[in-house]
C-alpha positions as CSV (number, residue, x, y, z in Angstrom):
1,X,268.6,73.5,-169.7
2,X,270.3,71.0,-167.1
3,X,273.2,70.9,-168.4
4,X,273.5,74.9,-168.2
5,X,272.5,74.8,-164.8
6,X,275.0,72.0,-163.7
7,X,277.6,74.7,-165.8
8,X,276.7,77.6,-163.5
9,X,276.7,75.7,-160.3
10,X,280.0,73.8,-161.2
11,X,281.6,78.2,-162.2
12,X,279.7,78.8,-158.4
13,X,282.1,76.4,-157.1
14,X,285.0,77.3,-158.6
15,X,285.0,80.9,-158.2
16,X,283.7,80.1,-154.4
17,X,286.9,77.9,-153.8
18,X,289.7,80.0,-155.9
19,X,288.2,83.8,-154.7
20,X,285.5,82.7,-151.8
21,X,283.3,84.9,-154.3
22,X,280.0,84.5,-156.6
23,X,278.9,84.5,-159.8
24,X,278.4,88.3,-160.0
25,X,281.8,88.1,-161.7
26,X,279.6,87.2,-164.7
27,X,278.2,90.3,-165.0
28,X,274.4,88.4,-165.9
29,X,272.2,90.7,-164.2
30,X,270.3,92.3,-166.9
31,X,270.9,96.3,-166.9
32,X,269.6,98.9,-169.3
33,X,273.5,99.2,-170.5
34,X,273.8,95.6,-170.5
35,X,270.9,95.0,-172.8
36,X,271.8,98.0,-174.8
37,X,275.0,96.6,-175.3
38,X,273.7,93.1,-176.4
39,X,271.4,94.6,-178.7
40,X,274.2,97.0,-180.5
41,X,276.7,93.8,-180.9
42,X,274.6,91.4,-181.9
43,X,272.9,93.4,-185.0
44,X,276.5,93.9,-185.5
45,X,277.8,90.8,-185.7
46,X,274.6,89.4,-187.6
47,X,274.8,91.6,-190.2
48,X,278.6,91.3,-191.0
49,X,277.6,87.2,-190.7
50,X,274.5,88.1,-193.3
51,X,277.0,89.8,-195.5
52,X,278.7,86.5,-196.7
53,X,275.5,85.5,-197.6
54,X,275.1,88.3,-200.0
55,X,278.8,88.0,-201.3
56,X,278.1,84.3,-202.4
57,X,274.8,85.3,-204.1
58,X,276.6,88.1,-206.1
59,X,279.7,86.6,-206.9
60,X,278.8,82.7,-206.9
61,X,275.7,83.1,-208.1
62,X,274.1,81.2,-205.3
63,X,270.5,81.7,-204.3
64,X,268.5,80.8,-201.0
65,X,264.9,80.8,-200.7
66,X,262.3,80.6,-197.7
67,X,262.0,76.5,-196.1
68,X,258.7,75.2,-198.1
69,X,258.9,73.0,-194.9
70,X,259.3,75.7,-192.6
71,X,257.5,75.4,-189.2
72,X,257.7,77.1,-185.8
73,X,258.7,73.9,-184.1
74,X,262.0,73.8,-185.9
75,X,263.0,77.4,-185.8
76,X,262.7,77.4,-182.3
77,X,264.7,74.2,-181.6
78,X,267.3,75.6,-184.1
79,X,267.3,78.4,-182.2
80,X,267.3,76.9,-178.1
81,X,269.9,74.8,-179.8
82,X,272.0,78.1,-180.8
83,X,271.0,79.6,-177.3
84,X,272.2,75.9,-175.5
85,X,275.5,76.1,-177.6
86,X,276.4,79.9,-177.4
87,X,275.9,79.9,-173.5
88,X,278.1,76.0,-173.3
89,X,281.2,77.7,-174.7
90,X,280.5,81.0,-173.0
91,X,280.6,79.8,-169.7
92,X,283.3,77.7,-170.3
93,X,285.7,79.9,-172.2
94,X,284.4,83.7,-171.0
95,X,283.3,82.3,-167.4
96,X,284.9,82.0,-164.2
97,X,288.2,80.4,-166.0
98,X,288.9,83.7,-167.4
99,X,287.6,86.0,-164.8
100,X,290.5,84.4,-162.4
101,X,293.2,84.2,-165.1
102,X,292.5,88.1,-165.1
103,X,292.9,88.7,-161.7
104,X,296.3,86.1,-161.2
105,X,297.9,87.4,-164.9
106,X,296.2,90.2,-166.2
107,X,294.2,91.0,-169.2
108,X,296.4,90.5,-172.1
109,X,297.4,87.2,-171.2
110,X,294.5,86.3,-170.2
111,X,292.9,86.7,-173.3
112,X,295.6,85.4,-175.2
113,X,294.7,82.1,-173.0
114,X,291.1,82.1,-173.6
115,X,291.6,82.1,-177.5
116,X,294.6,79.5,-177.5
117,X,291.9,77.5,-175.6
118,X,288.9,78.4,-178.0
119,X,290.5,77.5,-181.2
120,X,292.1,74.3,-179.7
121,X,288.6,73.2,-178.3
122,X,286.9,73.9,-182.0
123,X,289.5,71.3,-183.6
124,X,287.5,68.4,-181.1
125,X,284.1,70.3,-181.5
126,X,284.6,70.1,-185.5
127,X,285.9,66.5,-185.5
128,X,289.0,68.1,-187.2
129,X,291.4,66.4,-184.8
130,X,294.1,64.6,-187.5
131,X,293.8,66.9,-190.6
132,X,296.4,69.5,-189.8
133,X,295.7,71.8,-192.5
134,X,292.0,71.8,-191.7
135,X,293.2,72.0,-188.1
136,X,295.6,75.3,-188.6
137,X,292.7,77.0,-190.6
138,X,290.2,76.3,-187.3
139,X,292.6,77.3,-185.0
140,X,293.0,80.7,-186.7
141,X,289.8,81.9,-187.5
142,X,288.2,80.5,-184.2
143,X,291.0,81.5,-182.0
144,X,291.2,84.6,-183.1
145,X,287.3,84.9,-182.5
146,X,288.0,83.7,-179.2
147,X,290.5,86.8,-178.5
148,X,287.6,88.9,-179.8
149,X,285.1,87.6,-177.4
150,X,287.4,87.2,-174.4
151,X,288.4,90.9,-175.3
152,X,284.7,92.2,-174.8
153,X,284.5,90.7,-171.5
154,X,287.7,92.2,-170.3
155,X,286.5,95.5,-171.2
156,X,282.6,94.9,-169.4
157,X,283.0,92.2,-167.4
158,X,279.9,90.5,-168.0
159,X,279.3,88.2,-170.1
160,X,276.3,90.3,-171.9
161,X,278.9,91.8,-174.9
162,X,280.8,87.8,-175.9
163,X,277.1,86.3,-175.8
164,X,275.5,88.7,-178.2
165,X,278.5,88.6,-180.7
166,X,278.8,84.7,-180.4
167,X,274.8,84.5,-180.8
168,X,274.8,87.1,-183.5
169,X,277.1,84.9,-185.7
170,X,275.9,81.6,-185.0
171,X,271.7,82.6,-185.4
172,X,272.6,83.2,-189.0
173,X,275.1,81.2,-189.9
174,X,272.9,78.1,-188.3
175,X,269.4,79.3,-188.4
176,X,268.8,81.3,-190.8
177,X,270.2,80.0,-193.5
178,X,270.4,76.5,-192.8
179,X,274.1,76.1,-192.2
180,X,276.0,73.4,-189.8
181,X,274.5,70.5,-188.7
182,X,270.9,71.2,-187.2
183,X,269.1,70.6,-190.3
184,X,266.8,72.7,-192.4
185,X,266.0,75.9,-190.9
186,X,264.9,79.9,-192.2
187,X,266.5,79.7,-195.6
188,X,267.3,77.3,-197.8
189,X,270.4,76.6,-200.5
190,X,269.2,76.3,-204.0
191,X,270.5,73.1,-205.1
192,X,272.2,72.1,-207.3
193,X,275.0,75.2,-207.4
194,X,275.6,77.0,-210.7
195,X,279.0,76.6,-211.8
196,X,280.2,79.8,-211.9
197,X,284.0,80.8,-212.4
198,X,285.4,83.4,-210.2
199,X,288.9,84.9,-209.0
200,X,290.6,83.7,-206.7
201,X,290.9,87.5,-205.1
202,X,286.5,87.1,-205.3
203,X,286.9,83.5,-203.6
204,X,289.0,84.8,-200.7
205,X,286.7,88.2,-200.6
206,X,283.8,85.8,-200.3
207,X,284.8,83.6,-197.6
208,X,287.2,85.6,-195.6
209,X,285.3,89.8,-195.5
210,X,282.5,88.4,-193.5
211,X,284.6,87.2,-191.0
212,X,287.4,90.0,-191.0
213,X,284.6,92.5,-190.5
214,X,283.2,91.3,-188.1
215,X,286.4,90.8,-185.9
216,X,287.7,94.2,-186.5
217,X,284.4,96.6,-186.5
218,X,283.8,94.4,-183.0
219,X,287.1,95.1,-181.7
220,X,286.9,98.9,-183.1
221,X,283.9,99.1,-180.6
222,X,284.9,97.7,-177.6
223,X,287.9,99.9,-178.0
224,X,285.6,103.3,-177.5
225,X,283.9,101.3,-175.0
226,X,285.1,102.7,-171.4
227,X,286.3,99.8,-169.5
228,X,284.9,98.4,-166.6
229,X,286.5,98.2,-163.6
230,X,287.2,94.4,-162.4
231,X,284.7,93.3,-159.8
232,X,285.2,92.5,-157.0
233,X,284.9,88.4,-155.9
């Protein structure tokens, strides 16, 4: 929590020196729209991020099943860990920064910017730094996430849309079924993994539809969205 605070005073600063302005740029006042929009992107996103899930039970044959271990103490520190993690790069990467690389260049290259910078960042964040294959795959798939979610806050200017689709992907992908780092969580991966012999075509439908989805039915909807008009600093 203290480091999200020293986050927003350090984006006070910095929008104070570079516009004299505040952080209203962030659009984090709660509104009905606001909240209405959080709530539609994030079921969005989850579900598209539940889907590969589903595609690995069907195809690979995997299976998950409920934590014997679970307890409410470790949900909710997966989940303040999610929260902690989703509002680090947020502020960082949808923040100030790209608020005033709007105003000096314009949407489209600022956007482009913000997801150059996201997938770059993700190589360091994954410990990927020296395996360049590893390295172009991240830099794809999380740039091009990073587009996605600077794209929603250049059509609302607040920060309420990239949150709820960042969230929505990482709650299930970390929490509920146990992925990344964080330990046990929701669901757990029945171990060990049938072998199971698939198509390539049914690999590459597996690991890549959850994620295509998810970019395009997100970018379908903030392009009926009706754009915001920038705020002023």
């Amino acid at each position: 929590m203290i480091g999200i605070i020293i986050q927003l005073a350090i984006s006070w600063l910095i929008i104070w020196w570079f516009e004299k302005g505040d952080l209203n740029c962030l659009g984090l006042m709660p509104t009905k729209k606001r909240l209405i929009d959080f709530t539609l992107f994030f079921f969005v996103t989850a579900a598209c991020a539940t889907s590969g899930f589903f595609l690995n039970m069907w195809i690979a044959k995997q299976s998950w099943v409920l934590n014997p271990a679970l307890n409410a103490g470790a949900i909710l520190e997966g989940v303040w860990f999610t929260v902690k993690s989703v509002l680090f790069e947020e502020f960082i990467f949808r923040g100030v920064l790209l608020y005033i690389l709007i105003k000096k260049l314009g949407p489209t290259r600022a956007i482009i910017i913000s997801g150059v910078a996201f997938g770059i960042y993700h190589w360091f964040s994954h410990e990927l730094w020296g395996n360049p294959a590893q390295m172009a795959i991240e830099f794809f798939m999380s740039g091009i996430m990073g587009l996605v979610l600077a794209y929603g806050y250049a059509k609302s200017y607040s920060l309420f849309i990239p949150i709820a689709i960042h969230f929505g992907w990482n709650i299930v992908q970390m929490v509920v079924f146990s992925g990344n780092t964080i330990g046990k969580q929701l669901f757990v991966e029945v171990m060990p993994r049938p072998v199971v012999t698939i198509s390539y075509f049914s690999f590459f439908v597996m690991q890549l539809l959850p994620i295509i989805s998810c970019w395009l039915i997100n970018i379908w909807l903030l392009k009926k969205y009706k754009q915001v008009e920038l705020p002023k600093s």
